[in-house]
N, C-alpha and C positions, 0 to 999 in steps of 0.2 A: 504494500500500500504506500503510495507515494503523497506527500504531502509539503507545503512552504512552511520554514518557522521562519520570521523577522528578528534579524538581531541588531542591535544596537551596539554599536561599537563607538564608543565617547571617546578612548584614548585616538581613534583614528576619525575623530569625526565624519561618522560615516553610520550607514547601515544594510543591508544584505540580506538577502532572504537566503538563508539555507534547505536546498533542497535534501528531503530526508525520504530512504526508503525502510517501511518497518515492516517485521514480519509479522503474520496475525496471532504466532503464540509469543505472550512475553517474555524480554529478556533483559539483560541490564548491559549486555554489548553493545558497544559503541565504536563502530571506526570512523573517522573523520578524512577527508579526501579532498588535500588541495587542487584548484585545478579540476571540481569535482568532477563541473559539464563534460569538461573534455575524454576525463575517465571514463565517465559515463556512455558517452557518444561514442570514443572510440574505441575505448575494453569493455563496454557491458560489467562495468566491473561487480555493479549491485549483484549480478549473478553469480559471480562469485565469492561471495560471502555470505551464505546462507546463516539464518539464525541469530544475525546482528542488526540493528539500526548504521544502516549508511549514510553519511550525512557528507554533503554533496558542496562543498563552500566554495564561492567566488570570489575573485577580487578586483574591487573595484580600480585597482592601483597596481596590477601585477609587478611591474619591475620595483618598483617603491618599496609595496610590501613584504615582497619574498624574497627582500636585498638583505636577510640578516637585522631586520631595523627593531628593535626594543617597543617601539612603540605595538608593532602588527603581535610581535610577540605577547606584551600587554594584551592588546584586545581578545587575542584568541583563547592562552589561558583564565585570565581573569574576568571577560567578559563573555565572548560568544557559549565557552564551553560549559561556564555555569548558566546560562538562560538557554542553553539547547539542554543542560542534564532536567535542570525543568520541565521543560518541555515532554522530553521523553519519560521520566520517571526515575532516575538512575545518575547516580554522582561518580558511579563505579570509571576509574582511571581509561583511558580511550587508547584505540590505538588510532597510530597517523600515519598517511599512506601520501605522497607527494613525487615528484619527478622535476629534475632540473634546477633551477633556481625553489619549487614549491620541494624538494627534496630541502634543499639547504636550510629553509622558512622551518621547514618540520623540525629539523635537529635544532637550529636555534630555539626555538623558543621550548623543546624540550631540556635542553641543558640551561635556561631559566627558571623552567617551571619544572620540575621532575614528576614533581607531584601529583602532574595532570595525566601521565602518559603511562602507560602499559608497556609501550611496543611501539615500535617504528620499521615501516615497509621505505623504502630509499632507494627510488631509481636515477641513475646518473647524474649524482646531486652536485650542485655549482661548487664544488667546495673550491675554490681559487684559492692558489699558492703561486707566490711567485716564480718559485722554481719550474712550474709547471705552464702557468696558464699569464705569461707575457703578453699572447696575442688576447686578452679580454681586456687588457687596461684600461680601453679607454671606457671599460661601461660606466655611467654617473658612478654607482656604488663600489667600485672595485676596491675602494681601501677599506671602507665597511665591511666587505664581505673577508679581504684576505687578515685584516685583523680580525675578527672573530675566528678565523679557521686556524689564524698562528697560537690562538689563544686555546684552541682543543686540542691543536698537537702536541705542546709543553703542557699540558693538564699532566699532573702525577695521576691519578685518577677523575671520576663520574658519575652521574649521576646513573650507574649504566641499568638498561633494560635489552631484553631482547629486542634484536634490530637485524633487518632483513636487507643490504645492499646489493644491486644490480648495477652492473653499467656493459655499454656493449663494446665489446673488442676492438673494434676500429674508430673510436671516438676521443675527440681532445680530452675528454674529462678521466679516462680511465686509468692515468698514473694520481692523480687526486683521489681519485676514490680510492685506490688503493692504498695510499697513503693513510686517506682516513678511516678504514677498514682498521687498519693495523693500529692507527691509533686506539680508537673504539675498544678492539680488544686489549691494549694493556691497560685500558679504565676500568676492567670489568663487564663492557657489555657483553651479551652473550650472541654472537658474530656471525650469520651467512652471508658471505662474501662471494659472489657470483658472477663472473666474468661470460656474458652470454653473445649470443651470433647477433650483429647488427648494429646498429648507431644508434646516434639522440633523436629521436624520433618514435611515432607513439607504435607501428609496427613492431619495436625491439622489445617497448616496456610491455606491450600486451602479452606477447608472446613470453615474457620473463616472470608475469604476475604467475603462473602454473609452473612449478610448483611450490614458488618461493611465499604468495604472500598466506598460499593457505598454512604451507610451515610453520609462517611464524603466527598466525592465529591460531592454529594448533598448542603450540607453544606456552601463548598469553593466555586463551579461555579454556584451556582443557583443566 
């Protein structure tokens, strides 16, 4: 059953209707999916997760918001995620599923907020390093983004949970991910790191959600 919740987002002055898919026996699973439409439209993803509330989030701001920024992080633990657990009935910790810069948005504001998250699904997330990713320099946010990534690679440890990375073979982002794979695991989190056929592009991630992201729900709700 598909339905809109309105959220209210003050730190980012703004507001958003989250599209939410539920199932008709209750549960108190929650995945949250940055980028939802596009998941939706191009992975069917809601199909893939049976037995949870899917919840579908857009951005009004996409490059802005999923630059790593404190504020989107604010609104989404401290604002959306408690007036969607409302909504649905359920305060139980989420998991968050995202891709590309909406992968990076997902680990920030989960090493913010630890508190809010379960688990993290991570496809070929922007993690920008300079050693790696020179040719991104000029995006507005590149120093945003490559300070927050220097700041998880020197972490002694984290906030860790289990977390599912993707990224595909032939793609600029894949010595990063690896990178931050490796970090990931000496913080504790508990690591599928998956190196799969294809690029940045949503053909790779669809094809990479089987059998990684039921894995790691596996994992989180069982």
């Amino acid at each position: 059953m598909w339905r809109d919740v309105p959220l209210t987002l003050s730190a980012l002055r703004a507001r958003v209707d989250a599209r939410v898919w539920s199932p008709r026996v209750p549960t108190d699973r929650v995945v949250v999916v940055h980028d939802g439409d596009e998941y939706e439209h191009r992975a069917a993803i809601s199909t893939l997760i049976p037995g949870a509330h899917v919840v579908l989030l857009p951005a009004a701001d996409r490059l802005e918001w999923y630059s790593a920024s404190p504020a989107y992080a604010k609104a989404l633990a401290r604002e959306a995620l408690p007036q969607l657990a409302a909504a649905l009935g359920t305060d139980r910790p989420v998991v968050g599923v995202g891709a590309s810069l909406g992968a990076l948005a997902m680990l920030h504001a989960q090493r913010r907020h630890p508190e809010r998250f379960a688990g993290l699904v991570l496809q070929s997330g922007s993690f920008f390093q300079p050693r790696f990713d020179r040719q991104e320099s000029d995006f507005r946010r590149w120093l945003r983004i490559v300070r927050f990534t220097g700041r998880v690679e020197r972490a002694a440890d984290g906030p860790g949970v289990p977390i599912a990375l993707t990224c595909g073979r032939v793609e600029e982002n894949l010595a990063n991910n690896r990178a931050m794979a490796q970090a990931l695991a000496r913080q504790g989190y508990e690591v599928d790191h998956a190196e799969v056929r294809g690029g940045h592009d949503w053909p790779a991630w669809r094809a990479a959600l089987d059998p990684h992201l039921s894995a790691l729900l596996h994992k989180v709700f069982s």
